[in-house]
Each structure stands twice: as C-alpha cells, then as structure tokens.
TORMAR-325762 format. One record per residue: residue number from 1; y, z, x of N, C-alpha, C, CB in turn. Coordinates in nm, 4 decimals, padded with zeros to 6 digits. Glycine has a CB too. Example, Ala and Ser with C-alpha at 12.3 -4.5 7.8 and 13.67 -1.06 7.14 Angstrom:
// TORMAR-325762
pos, nc2, nc3, nc1, cac2, cac3, cac1, cc2, cc3, cc1, cbc2, cbc3, cbc1
1, -00.5690, 00.7800, 01.3190, -00.4500, 00.7800, 01.2300, -00.3300, 00.7800, 01.3200, -00.4473, 00.9046, 01.1308
2, -00.2250, 00.7080, 01.2850, -00.1060, 00.7140, 01.3670, 00.0030, 00.7870, 01.2900, -00.0598, 00.5725, 01.4084
// end
This chain:
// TORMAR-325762
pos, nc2, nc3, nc1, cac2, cac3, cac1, cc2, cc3, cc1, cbc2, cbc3, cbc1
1, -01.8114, 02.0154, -00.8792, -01.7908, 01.8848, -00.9368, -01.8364, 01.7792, -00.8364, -01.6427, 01.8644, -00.9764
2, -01.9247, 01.7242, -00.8998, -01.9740, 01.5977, -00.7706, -01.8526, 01.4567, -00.7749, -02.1770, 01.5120, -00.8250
3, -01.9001, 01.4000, -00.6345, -01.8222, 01.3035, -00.6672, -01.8997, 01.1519, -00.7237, -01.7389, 01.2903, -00.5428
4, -01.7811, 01.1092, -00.7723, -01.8453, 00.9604, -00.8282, -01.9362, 00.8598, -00.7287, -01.7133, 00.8634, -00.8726
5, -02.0188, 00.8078, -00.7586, -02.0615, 00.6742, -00.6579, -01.9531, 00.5663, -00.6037, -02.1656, 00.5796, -00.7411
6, -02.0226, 00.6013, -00.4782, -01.9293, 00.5053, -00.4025, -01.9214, 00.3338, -00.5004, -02.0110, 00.4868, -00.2177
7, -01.8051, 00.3293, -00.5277, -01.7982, 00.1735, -00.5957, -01.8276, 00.0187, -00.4648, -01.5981, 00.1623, -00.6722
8, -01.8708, -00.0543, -00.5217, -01.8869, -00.2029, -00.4580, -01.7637, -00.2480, -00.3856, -01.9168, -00.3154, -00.5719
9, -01.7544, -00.2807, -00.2398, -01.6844, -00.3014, -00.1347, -01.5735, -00.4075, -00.2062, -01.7782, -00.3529, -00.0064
10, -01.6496, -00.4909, -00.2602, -01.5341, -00.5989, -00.3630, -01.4733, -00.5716, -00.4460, -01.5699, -00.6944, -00.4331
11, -01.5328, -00.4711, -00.5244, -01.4521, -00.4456, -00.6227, -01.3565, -00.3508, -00.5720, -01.5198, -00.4037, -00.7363
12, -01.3518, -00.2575, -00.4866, -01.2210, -00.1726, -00.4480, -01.1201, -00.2795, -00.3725, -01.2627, -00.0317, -00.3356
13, -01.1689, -00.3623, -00.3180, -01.0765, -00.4823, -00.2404, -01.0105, -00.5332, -00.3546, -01.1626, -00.6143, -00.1534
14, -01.0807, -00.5822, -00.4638, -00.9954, -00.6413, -00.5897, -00.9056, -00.5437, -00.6543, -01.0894, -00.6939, -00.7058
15, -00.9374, -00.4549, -00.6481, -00.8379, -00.3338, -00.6929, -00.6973, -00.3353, -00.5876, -00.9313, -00.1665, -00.6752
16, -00.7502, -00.3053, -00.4714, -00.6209, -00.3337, -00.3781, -00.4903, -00.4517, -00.3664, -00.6803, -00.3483, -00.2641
17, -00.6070, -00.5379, -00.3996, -00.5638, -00.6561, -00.4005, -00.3995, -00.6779, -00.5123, -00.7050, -00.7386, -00.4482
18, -00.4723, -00.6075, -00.5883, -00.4017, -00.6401, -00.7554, -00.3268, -00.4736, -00.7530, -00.5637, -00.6746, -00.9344
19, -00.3093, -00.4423, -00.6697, -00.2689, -00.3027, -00.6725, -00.2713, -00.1644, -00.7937, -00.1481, -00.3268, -00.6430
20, -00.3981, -00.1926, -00.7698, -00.4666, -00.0972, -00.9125, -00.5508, -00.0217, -00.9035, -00.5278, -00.1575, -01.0151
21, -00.5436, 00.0885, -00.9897, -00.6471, 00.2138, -00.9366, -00.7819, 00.1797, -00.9213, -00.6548, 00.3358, -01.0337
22, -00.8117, 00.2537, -00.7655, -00.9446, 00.2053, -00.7332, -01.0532, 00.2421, -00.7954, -00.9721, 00.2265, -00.6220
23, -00.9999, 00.3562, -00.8962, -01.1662, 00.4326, -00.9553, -01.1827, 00.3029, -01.1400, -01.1249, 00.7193, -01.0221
24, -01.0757, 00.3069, -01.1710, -01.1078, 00.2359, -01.2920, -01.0353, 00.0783, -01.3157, -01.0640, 00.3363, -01.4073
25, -01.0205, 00.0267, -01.2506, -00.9184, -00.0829, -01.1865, -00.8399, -00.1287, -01.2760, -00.9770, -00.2029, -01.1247
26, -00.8164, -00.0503, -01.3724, -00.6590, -00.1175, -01.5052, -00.5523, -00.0364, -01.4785, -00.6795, -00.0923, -01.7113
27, -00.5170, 00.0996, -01.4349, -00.4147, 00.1359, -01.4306, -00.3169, 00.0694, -01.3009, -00.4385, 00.2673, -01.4379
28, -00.1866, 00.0823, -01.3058, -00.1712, 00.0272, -01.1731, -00.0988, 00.1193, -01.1031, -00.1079, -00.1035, -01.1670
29, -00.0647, 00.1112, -00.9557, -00.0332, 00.2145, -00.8690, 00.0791, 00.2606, -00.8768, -00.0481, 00.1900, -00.7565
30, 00.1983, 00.1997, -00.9161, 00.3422, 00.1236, -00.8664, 00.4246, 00.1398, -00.9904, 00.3291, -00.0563, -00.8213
31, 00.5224, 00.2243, -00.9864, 00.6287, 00.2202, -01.1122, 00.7170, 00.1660, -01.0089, 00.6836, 00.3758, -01.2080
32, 00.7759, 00.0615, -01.0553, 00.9504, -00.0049, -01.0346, 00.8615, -00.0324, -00.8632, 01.1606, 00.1572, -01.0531
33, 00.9688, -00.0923, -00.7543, 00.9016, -00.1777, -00.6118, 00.8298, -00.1047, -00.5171, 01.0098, -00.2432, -00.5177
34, 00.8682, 00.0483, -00.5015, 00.8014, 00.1553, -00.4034, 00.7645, 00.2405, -00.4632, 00.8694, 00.2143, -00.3051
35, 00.8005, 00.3130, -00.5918, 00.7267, 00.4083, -00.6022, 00.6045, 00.3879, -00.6700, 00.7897, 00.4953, -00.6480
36, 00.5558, 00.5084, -00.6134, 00.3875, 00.5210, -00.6113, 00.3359, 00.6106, -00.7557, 00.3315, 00.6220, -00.4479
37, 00.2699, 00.6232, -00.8667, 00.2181, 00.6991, -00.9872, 00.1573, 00.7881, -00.9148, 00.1271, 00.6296, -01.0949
38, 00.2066, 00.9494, -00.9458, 00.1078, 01.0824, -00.8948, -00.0229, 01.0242, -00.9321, 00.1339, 01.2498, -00.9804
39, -00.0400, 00.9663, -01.0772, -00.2014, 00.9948, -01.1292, -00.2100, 00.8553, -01.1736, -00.2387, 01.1254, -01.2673
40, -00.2882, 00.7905, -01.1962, -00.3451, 00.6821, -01.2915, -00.3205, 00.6589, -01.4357, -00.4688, 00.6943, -01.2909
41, -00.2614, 00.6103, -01.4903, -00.2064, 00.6011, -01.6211, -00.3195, 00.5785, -01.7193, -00.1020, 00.4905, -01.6291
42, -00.4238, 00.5074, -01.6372, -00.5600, 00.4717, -01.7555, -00.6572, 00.6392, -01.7518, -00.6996, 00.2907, -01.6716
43, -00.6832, 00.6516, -01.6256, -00.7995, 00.7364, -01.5808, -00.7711, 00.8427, -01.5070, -00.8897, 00.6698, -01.5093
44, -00.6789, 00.8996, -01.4541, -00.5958, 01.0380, -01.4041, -00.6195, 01.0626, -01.2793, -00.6293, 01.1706, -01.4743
45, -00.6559, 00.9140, -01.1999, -00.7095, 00.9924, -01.0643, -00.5822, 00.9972, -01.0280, -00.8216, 00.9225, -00.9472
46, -00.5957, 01.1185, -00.9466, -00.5218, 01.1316, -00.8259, -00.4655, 01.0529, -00.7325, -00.5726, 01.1822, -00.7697
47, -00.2998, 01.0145, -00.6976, -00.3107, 00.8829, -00.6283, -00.2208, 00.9564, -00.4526, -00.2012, 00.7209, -00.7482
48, -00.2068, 01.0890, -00.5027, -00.2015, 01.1818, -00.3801, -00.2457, 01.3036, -00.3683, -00.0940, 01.2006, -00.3445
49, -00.3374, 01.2695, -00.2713, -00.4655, 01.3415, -00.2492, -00.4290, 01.5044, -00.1999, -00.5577, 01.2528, -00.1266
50, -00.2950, 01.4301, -00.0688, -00.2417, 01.5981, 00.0168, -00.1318, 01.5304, 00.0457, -00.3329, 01.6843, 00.1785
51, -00.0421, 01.6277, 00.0851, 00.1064, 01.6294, 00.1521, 00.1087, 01.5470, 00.2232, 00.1566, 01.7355, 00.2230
52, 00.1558, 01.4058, 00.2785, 00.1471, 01.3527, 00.3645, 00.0398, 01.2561, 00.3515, 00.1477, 01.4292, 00.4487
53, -00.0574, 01.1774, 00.2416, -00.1508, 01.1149, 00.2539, -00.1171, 00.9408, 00.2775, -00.2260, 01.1582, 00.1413
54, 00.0166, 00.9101, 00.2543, 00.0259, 00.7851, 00.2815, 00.0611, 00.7383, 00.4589, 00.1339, 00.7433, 00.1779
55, 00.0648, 00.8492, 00.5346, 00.1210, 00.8138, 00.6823, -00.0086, 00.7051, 00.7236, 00.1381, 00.9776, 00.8062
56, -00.1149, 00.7105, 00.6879, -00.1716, 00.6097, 00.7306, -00.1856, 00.4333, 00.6749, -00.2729, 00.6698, 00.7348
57, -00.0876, 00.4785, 00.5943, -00.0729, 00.3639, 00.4866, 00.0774, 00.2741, 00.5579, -00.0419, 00.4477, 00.2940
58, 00.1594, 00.3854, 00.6274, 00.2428, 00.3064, 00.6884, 00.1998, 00.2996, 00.8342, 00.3782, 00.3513, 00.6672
59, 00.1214, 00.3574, 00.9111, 00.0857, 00.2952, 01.0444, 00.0131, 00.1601, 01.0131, -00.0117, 00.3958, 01.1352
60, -00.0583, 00.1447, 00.8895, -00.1161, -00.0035, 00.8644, -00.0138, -00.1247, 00.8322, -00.2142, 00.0036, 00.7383
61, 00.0886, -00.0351, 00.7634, 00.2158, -00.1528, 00.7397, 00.2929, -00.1172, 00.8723, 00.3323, -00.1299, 00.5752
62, 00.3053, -00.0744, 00.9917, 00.3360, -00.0925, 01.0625, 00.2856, -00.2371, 01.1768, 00.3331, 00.0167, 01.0721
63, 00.1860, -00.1795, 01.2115, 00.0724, -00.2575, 01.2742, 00.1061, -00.4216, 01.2378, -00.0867, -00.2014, 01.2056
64, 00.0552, -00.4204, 01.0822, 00.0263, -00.5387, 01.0470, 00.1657, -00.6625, 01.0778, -00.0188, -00.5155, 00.8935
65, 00.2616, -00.5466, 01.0257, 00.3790, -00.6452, 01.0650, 00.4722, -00.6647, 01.2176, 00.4784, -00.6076, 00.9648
66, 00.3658, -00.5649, 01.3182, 00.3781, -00.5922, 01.4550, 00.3005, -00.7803, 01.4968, 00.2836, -00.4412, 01.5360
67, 00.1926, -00.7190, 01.4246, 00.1115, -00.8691, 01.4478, 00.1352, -01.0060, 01.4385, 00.0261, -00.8791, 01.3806
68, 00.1860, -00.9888, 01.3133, 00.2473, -01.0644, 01.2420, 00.3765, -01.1993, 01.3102, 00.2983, -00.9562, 01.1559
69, 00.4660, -01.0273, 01.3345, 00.5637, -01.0847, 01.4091, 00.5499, -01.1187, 01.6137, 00.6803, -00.9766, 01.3649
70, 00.4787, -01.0807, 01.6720, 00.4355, -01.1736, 01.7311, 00.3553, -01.2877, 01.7043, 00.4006, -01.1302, 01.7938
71, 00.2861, -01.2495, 01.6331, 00.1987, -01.4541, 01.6003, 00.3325, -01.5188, 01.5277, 00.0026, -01.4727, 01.4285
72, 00.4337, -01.4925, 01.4767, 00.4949, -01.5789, 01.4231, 00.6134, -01.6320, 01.6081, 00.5754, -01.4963, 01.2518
73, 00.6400, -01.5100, 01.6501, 00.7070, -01.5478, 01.8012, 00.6207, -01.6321, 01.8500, 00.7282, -01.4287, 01.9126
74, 00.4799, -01.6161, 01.9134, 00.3973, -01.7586, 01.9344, 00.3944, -01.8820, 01.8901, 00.3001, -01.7511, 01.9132
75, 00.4283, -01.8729, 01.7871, 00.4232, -01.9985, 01.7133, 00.5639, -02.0588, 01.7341, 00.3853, -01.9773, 01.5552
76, 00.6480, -02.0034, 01.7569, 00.7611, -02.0539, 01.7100, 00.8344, -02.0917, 01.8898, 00.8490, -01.9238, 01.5895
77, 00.7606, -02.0378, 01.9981, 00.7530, -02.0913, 02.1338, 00.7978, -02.2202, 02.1523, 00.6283, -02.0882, 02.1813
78, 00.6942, -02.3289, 02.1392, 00.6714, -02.4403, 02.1631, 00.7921, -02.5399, 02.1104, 00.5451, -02.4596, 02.1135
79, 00.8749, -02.4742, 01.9928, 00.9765, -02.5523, 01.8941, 01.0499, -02.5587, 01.9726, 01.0339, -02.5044, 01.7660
80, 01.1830, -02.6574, 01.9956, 01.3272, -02.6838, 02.1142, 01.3909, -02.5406, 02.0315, 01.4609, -02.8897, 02.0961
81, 01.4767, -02.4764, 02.1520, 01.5355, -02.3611, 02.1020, 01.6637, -02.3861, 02.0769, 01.5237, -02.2532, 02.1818
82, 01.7095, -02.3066, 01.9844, 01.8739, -02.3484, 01.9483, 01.9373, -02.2993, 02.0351, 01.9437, -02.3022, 01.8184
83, 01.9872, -02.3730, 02.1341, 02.1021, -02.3059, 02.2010, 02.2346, -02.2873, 02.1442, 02.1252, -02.3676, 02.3091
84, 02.2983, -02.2508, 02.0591, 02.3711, -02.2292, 01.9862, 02.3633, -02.0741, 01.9457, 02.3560, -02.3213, 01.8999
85, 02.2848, -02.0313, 01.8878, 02.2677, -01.9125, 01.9195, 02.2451, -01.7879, 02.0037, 02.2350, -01.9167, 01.8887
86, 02.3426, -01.7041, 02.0317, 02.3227, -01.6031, 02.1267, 02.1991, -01.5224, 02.0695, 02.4565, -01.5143, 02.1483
87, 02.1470, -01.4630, 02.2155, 02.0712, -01.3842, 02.2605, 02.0947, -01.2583, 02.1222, 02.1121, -01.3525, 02.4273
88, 02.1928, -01.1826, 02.1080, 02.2141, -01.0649, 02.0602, 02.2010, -01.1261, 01.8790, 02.3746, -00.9910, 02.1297
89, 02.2547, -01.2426, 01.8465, 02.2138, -01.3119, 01.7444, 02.0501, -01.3138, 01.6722, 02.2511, -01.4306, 01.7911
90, 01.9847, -01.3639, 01.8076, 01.8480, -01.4082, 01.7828, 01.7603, -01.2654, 01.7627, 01.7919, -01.5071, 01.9160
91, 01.8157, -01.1472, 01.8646, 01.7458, -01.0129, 01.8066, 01.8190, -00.9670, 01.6592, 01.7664, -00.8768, 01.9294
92, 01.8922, -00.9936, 01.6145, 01.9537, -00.9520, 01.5088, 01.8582, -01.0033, 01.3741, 02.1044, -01.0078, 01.5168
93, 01.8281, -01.1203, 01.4046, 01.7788, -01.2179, 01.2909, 01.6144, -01.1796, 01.3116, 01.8262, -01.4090, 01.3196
94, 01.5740, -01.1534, 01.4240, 01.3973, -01.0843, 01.4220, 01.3746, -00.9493, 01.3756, 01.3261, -01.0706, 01.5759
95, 01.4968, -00.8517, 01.3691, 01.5268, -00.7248, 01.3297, 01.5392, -00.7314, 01.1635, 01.6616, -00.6753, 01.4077
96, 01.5826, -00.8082, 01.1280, 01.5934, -00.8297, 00.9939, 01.4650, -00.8947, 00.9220, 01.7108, -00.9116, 00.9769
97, 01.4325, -00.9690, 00.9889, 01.2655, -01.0325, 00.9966, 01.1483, -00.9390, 00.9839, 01.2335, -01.1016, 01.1421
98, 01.1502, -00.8616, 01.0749, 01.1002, -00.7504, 01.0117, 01.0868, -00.6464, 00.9637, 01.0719, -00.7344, 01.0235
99, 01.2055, -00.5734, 00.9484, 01.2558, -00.4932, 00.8400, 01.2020, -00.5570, 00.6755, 01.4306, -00.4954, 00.8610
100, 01.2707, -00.6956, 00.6701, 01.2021, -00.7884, 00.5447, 01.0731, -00.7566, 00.5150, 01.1935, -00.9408, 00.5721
101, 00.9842, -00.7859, 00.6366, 00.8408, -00.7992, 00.6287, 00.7365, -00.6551, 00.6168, 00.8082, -00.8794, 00.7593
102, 00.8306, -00.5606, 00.6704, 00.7864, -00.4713, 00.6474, 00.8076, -00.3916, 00.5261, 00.8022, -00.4295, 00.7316
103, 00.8932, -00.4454, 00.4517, 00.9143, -00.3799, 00.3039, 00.8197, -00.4616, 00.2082, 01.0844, -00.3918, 00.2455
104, 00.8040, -00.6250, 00.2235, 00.7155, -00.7048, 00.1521, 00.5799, -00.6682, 00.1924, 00.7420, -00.8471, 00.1717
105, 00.5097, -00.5899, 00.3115, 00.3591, -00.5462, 00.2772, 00.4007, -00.4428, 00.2488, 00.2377, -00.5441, 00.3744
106, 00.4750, -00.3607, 00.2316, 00.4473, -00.1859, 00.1732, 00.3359, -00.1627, 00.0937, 00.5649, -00.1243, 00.0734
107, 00.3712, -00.2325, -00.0307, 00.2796, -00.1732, -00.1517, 00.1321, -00.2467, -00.0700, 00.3309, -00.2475, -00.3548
108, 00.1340, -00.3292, -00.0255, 00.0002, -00.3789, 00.0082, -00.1117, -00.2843, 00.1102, 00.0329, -00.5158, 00.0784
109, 00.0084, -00.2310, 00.1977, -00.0650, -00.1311, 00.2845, -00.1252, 00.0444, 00.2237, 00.0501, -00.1128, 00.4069
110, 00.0176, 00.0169, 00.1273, -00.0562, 00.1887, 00.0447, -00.1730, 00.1279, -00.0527, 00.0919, 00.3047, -00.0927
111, -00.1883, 00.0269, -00.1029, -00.2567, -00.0221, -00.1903, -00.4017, -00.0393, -00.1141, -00.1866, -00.1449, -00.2466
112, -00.4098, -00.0303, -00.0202, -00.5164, -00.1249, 00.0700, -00.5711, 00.0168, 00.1752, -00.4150, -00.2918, 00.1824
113, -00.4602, 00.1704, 00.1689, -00.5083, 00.2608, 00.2089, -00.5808, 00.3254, 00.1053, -00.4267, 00.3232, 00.2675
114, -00.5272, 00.3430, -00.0263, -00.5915, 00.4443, -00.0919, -00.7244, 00.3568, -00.1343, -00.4977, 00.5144, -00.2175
115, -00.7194, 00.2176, -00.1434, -00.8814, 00.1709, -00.1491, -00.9656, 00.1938, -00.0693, -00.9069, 00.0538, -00.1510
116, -00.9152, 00.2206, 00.0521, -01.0452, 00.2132, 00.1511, -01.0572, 00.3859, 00.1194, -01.0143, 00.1467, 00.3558
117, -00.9683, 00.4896, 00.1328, -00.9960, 00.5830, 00.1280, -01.0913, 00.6164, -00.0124, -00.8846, 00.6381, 00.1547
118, -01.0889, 00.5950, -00.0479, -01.1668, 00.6108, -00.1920, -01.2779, 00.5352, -00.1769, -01.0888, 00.5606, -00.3266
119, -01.2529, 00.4428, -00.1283, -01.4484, 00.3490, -00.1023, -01.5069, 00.4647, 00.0037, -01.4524, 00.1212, 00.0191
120, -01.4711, 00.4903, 00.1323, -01.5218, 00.5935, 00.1709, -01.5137, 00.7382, 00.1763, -01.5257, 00.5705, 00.2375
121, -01.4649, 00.8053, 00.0378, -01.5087, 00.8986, -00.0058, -01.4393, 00.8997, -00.1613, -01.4867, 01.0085, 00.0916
122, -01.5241, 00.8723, -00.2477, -01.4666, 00.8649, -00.3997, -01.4560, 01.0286, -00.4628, -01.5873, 00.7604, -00.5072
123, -01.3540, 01.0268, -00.5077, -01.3003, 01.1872, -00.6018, -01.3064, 01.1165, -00.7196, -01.1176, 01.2765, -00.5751
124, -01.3590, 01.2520, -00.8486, -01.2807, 01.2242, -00.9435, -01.1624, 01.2448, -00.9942, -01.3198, 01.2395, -00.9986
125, -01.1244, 01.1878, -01.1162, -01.0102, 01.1794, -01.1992, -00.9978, 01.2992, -01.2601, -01.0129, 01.0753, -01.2937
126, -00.8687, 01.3442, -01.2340, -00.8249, 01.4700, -01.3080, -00.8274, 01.4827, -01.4450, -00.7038, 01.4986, -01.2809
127, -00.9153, 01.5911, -01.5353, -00.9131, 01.5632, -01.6458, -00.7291, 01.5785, -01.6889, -01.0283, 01.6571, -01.7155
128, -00.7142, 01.4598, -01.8246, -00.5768, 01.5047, -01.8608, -00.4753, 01.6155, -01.8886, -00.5697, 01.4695, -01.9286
129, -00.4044, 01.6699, -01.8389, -00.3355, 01.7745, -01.9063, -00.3102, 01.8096, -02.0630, -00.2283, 01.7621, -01.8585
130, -00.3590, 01.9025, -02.1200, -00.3551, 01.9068, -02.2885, -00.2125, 01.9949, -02.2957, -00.5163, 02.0014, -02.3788
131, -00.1612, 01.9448, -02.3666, -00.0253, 02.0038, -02.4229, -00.0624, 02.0872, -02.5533, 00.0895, 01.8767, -02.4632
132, 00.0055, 02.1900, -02.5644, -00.0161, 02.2408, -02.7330, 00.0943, 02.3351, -02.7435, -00.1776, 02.3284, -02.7787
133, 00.1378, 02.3303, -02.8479, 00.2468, 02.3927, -02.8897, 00.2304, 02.5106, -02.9879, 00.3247, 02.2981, -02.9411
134, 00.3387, 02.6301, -02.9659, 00.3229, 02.7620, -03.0034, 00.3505, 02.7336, -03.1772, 00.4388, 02.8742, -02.9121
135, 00.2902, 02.7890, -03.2655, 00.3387, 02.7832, -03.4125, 00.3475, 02.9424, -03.4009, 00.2256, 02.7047, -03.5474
136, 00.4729, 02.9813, -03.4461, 00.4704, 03.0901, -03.4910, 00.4707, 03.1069, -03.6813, 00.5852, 03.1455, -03.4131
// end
C-alpha cells in the first residue's frame, strides 16, 4: 500500500491549528477536553500510530510551556514586587501557572505533533470496519 502525497505545509498547519485530521481536515481529533479519537470520524486515519506515539507531543507541551513561563518571569521583572507575598506563596501561584498552562496547550501540542508527523511521512486511512451479522 503506498502512501498518500505529502499534503501542503499550510494546509496540515490549518489542520493543527483547528485540531483536525491532518489527512482529510473535517474530522476532528478530540472527544470531550483530552481525549484523543483512535481513528478519524470522517476518513479512518489512524490517530495512533504505536504504543506510546504522543510522548513527543508532550515533550513539545512541555518545552513550550517552559518558555513560556520564563518569558512571562522576564517580563514580569521590571514590575514593583509585592512584598506582601511570601516567597513559598509566589512558588505556589507559578506552580499553578503552569500546571494551568500546561493543560491549556495539550490538545495544541498533540494536535501540532500528529501534523507534523504526517506532513513528514503521510499513512493511509484505515479502510472502515464492515460489520455483518449472522442470519440463521
């Protein structure tokens, strides 16, 4: 079985974007806030490839919200500091900061892995499963 042509760099980004399957971009990835669809509801691709295919989907939502949260500590330098608040306070409230932040990119980072993975190497869609029932 060959695989499909690699699709246009934009259009798998718009797919990500909108968190939708990268091979036919109407189904979408996501039943209810985290979970992920085995297959594509429009087109049957596959949305786990092998055991373990999203770990790189959370080192990206890791990362991103490392970054993040230092550029937001930079930024927030220069402001008069509340002295009112303790030390053990102020880690409490950046701990929660990004715990937050790291649950608000989730879907963005699995969404934004399985696009790139699929722009650089496209599979097809599983044909549908046919059901049929015994008549005796």
């Amino acid at each position: 079985m060959d695989s499909p042509p690699r699709p246009p760099f934009r259009q798998t980004l718009a797919c990500a974007l909108r968190w939708r399957c990268p091979h036919c971009g109407r189904g979408t990835m996501f039943r209810g806030w985290l979970r992920i669809r085995e297959h594509c509801p429009e087109c049957g691709l596959a949305f786990f490839r092998e055991s373990g295919y999203y770990v790189g989907g959370m080192m990206m939502n890791y990362g991103v919200t490392v970054v993040l949260l230092i550029a937001f500590y930079l930024l927030l330098l220069p402001l008069p500091d509340v002295t009112r608040i303790s030390g053990e306070t102020k880690i409490a409230l950046w701990l929660v900061f990004a715990m937050l932040l790291s649950l608000a990119l989730m879907r963005h980072s699995y969404s934004f892995w399985l696009a790139f993975d699929y722009w650089l190497e496209p599979w097809q869609p599983e044909p549908p499963a046919r059901s049929f029932t015994l008549q005796l």
